[in-house]
N, C-alpha and C positions, 0 to 999 in steps of 0.2 A: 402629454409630456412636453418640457418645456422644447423650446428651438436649439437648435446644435448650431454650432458654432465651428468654422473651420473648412479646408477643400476637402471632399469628398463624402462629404457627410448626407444621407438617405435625406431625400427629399420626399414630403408627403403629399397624397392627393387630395382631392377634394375629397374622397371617402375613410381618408386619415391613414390609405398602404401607404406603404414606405417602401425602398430599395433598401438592400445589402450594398457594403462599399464598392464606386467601382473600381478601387485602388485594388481589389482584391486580383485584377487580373496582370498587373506588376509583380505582384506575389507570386502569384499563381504560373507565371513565367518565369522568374529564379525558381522556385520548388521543382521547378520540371524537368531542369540542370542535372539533377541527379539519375532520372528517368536516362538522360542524354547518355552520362559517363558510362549508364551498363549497356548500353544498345553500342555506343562506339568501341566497350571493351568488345563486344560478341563480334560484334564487324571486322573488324581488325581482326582476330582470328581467324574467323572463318575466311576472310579476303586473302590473307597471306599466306596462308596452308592452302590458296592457286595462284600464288604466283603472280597473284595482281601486282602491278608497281604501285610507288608509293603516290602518284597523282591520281589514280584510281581511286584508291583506297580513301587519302582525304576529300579527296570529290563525296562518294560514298558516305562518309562520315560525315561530311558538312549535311549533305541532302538530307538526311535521316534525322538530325539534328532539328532543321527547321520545322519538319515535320513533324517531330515530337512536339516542338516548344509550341507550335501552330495549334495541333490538334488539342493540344490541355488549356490553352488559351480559348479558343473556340467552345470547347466542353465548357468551360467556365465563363462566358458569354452566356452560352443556352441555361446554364443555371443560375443566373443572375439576373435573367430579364423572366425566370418561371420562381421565381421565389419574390415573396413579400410579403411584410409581417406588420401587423399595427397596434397597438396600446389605446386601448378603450378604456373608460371606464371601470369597467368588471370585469376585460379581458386583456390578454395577452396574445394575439393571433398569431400563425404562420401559414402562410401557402408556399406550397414548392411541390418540386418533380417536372423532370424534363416529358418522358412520355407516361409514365403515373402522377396525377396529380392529387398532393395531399394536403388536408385543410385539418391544422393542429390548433387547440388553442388550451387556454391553464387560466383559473382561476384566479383575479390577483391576488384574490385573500386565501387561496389556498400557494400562493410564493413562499418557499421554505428558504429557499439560500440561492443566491447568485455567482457564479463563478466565472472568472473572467483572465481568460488564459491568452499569450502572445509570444508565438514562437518567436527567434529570433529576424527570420525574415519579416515574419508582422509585424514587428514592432521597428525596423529602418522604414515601413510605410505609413506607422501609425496609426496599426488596424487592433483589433482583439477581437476573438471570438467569445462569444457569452454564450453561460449556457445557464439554464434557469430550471431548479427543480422543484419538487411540491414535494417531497419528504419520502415518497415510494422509492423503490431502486431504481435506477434507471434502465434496466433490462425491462421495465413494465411499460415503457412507453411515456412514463411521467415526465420525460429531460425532454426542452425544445431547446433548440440549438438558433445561433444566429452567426453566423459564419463568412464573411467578418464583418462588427462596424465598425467605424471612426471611433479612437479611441477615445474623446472624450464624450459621442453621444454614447456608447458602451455603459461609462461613468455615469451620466444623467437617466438612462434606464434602468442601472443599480442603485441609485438612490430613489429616484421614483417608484421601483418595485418595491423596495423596503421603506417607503413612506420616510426619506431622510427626503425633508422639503430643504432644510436650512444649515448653514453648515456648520451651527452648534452642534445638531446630531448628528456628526459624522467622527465623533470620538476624537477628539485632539489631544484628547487628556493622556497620561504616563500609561503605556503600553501594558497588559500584562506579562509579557516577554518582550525581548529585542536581543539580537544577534551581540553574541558577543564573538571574536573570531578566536579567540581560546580555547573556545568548543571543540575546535578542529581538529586538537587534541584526541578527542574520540572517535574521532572517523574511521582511522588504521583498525579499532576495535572492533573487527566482524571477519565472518568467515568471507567475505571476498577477499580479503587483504591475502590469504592464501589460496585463493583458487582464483585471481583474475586475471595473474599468468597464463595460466592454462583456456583457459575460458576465451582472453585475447589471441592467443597463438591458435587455436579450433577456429575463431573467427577470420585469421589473417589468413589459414591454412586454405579454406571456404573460399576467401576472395581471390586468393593466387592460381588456386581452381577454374576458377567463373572468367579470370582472365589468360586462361591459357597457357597458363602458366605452372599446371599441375604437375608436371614430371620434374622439376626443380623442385619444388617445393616437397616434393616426395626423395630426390636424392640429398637434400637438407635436411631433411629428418632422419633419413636412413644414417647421414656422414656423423649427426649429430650423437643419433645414440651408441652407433662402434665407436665413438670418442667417449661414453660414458661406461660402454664395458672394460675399454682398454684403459682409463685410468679413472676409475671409481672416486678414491680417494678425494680427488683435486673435482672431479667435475660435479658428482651428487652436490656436495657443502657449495660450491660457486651457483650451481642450476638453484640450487637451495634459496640463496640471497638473491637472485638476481629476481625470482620468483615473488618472495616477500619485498626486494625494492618495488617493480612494478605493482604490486595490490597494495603498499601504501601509498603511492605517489596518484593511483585510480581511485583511489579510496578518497584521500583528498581533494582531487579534483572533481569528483562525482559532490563530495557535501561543500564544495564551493558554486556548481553551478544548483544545488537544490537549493541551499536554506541563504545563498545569496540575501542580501535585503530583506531577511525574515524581521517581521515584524507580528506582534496577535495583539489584539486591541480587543478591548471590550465596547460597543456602541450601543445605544436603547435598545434594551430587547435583544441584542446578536452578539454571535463572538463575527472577527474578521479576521482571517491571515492572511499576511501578505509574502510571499517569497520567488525565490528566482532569481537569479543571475542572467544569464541569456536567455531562459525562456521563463517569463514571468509568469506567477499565478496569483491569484485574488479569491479567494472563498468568501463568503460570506453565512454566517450560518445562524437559525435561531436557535433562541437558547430553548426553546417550548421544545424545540424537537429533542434536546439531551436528553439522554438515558442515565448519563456517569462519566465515569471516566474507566481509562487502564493506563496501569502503569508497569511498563513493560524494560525486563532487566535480564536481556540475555546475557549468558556467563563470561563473554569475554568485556563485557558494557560490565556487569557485576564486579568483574572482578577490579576495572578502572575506576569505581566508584560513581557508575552515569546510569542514566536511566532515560526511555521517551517516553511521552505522554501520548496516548491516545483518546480521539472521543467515543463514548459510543454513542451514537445517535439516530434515528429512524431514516431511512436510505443514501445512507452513508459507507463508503467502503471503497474497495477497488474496481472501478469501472470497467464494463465488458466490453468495451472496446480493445485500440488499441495499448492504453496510456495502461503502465505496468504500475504507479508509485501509487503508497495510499495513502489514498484522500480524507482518512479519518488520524493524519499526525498533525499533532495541534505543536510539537516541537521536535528537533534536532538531539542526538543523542546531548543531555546537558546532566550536570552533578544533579547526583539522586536529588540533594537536599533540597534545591533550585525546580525541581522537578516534582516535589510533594509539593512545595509551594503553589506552583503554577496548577498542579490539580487541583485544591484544596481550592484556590481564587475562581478557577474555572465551574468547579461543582460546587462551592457554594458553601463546604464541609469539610474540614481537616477528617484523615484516617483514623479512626481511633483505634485502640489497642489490640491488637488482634490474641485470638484463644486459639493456643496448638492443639493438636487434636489427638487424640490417646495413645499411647505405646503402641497399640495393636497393629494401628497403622503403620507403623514401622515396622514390626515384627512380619507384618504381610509383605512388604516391599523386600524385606532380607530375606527371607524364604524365598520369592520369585528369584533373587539374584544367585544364588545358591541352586537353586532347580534347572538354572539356565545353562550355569556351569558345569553342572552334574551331566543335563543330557549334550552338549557341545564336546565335554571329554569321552560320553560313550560313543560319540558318533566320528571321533578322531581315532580313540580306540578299535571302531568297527573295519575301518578301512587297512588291510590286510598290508599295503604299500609303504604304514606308515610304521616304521622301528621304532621300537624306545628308543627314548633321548632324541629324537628329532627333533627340530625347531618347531615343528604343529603341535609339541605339546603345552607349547608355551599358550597355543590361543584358548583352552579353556581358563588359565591360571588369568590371560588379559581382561575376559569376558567376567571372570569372578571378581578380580578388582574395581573391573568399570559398575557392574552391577550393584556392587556393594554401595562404592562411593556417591551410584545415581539413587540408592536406597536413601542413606543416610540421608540428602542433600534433599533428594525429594519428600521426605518427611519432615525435616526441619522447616521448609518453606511451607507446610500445610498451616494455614489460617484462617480463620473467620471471623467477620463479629459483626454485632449490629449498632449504627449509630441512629442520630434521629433520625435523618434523612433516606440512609445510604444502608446496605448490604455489600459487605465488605468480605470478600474472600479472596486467598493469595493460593496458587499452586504453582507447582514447575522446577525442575534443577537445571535443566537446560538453560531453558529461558523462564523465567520465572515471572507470574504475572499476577498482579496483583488489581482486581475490580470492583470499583466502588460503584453499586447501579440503585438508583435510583430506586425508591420500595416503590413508589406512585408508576412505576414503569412494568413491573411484575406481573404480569399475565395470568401466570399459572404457576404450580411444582410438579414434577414429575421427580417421587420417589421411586428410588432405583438399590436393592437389594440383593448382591449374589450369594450360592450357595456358601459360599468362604467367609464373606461377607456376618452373614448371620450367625455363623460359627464364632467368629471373633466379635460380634456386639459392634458393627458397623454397616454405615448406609451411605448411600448418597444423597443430595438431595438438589436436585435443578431449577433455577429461576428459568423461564419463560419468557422471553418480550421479543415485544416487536422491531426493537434496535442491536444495529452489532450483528452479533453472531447469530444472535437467536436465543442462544441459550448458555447457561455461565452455571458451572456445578461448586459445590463443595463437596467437596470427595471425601471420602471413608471420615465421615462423621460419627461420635458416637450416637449410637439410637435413638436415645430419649434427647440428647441433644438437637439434632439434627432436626428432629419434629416439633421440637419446641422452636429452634431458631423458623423457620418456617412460618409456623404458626403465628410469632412473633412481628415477624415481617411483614406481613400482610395480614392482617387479626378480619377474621372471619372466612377465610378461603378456604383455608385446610381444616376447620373446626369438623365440618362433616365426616370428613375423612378417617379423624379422629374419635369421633364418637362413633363409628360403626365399628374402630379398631377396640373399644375399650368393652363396645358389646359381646365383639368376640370372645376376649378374653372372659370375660364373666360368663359365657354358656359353657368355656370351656374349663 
């Protein structure tokens, strides 16, 4: 790899190890600030509930302080001089472990995608951590981690692992996406927007806990709600808005610091995203490893006319670590239409028309919705407590509406079809999802058959792969359809299948 350029940057030996940055223990001493704030909240309680004076007590809290900041400093000294990683040839190596020592290394030509993340401490030092996968999940041991380098040799190992020597091949060219901030507009569109009041206030509750502070925080809750039974009226509708102001304003603030600086490029051979506000991320991905795409339209996104894209791809998904977001959103909630688009450039293949799928299936879904009703009012009925005309009798009537309408909704969103490339199937009322996967990516089918199922001249019928989920169904298909699509899809796989089902029939 070429030379880095810059202070801090891994210096190699005559064997071609390298160092991790050593700025990383700058970092690594703000990060440890936080460590500080709970050990001095603990302190501070526990010191004052005896009576300590207040020069004790900051005594106390200073000592504990340096001691923290010392010992993760320290810690990350020994892990800094027991780690070391080099770029050969054919490999990619890592040594590290302070008292286990472990010797990783990856294939360069098995390199799938590069990612390259910088919280916002990392990046006042101008570090990034890289993490580098071969296309397994990374629960298998396939991610080596390089924690942190200099942020431009980072860059120079991402282009070197993906064979971008020059910087034509580093996609200059008109984006397939770029942030527009109009998007933002969508953000309010999710169920946190109504629960992140709540969610906030459990968390503040937690931390006024943790600081000693528990028995206040428990007579403000208590003052809070005899003020909600004694004037209902005024305080539900206020708790109400104030509830929905905070989970828009979180709402907002949350898809300002994600798709910050969102950017998706297409480069030789790979997609790239780039986004982040305060804490940046960089993917890199190949396109060999695509399965398809999804295109995903939960009902309150549906109903604002937005939609986000996902990929599906072979060891792709939400990492098993700490990091909650998923790493398979190639965009920000954006207009559906903008959103077919960006699939459609992405896979390679516009949606083509999709085929509803027979009455029956609906007629199955409103029967369950009706059955649900029926046993929910025998079981309101059953409870001896509850009179006619109660307000309980209202929740079979709610459950028969909601049932109906998730019938309806979920039958109308049933789709399928087959293009040249792609296997297209749409389900969901909720959230409704619609996936284009790749026929060349298809594994297997697993027909799937219930007793009701056969009764009405319906089937399922499951792709198989190695990417995503795993597995992507078309539900309550007609029969002969559904085996025909199948068949279709993948021409020779299910043929067997088929012919021992046709011999059946003929002995019988």
């Amino acid at each position: 790899m070429a030379g880095t350029a810059g202070g801090g940057a891994a210096v190699a030996g005559g064997d071609g190890w390298r160092r991790l940055s050593g700025r990383s223990l700058w970092a690594s001493a703000i990060k440890s600030l936080a460590l500080v704030a709970g050990a001095t909240a603990g302190l501070v309680r526990f010191l004052t509930g005896r009576d300590w004076p207040v020069g004790g007590v900051a005594a106390v809290c200073a000592g504990a302080a340096v001691l923290i900041v010392a010992a993760v400093v320290a810690y990350d000294v020994l892990r800094l001089r027991a780690t070391r990683w080099r770029l050969t040839p054919e490999r990619l190596e890592l040594r590290s472990g302070i008292t286990t020592r472990q010797h990783r290394s990856i294939p360069r030509d098995r390199v799938r995608s590069v990612d390259l993340r910088a919280d916002p401490v990392n990046r006042v030092f101008g570090l990034t951590v890289v993490k580098v996968g071969t296309g397994e999940h990374a629960a298998d041991g396939s991610e080596l981690a390089l924690d942190p380098l200099d942020r431009h040799e980072a860059e120079a190992l991402r282009r070197t692992l993906l064979r971008q020597e020059t910087a034509e091949e580093t996609g200059d060219g008109p984006p397939l996406a770029e942030l527009r901030w109009s998007w933002i507009r969508y953000a309010p569109l999710s169920v946190w927007t109504f629960t992140g009041a709540a969610v906030l206030l459990g968390a503040l509750f937690k931390a006024l806990g943790s600081f000693g502070v528990k028995s206040f925080a428990t007579r403000l809750a208590t003052a809070l709600w005899e003020w909600v039974v004694a004037q209902p009226l005024l305080a539900v509708p206020l708790l109400l808005a104030v509830n929905l102001a905070v989970g828009v304003l979180g709402s907002v603030l949350l898809f300002a610091e994600s798709w910050g600086r969102y950017r998706l490029d297409r480069e030789p051979g790979r997609l790239r995203l780039r986004r982040g506000l305060l804490t940046t991320r960089s993917l890199t991905l190949e396109e060999r490893r695509l399965r398809g795409v999804e295109l995903g339209e939960p009902l309150l996104l549906r109903l604002g006319g937005a939609a986000r894209v996902r990929t599906i791809a072979t060891g792709l998904g939400k990492k098993p670590d700490d990091e909650t977001e998923d790493a398979a959103a190639l965009t920000p909630p954006v207009p559906r239409a903008l959103a077919l688009r960006i699939a459609a450039r992405v896979s390679g293949a516009g949606l083509p028309p999709l085929v509803p799928h027979p009455p029956a299936a609906r007629r199955r879904r409103v029967v369950r919705a009706v059955v649900a009703a029926v046993v929910v009012a025998v079981a309101v009925a059953a409870w001896p407590w509850v009179p006619l005309g109660n307000w309980m009798w209202m929740v079979p009537v709610v459950v028969l509406a909601y049932g109906l309408w998730l019938a309806v909704a979920s039958a109308a969103s049933l789709g399928h079809a087959l293009g040249a490339r792609h296997l297209v199937t749409r389900r969901g009322a909720v959230v409704r999802r619609t996936i284009a996967l790749d026929r060349r990516g298809i594994a297997g089918w697993t027909v799937t058959e219930s007793f009701f199922q056969r009764r009405s001249g319906l089937l399922t019928v499951t792709a198989t792969t190695g990417a995503g989920r795993g597995r992507y169904e078309v539900v309550d298909v007609g029969r002969g359809e559904g085996l025909e699509l199948a068949a279709r899809a993948v021409p020779g796989l299910l043929e067997p299948f088929l012919a021992r089902e046709r011999q059946l029939r003929e002995k019988q």
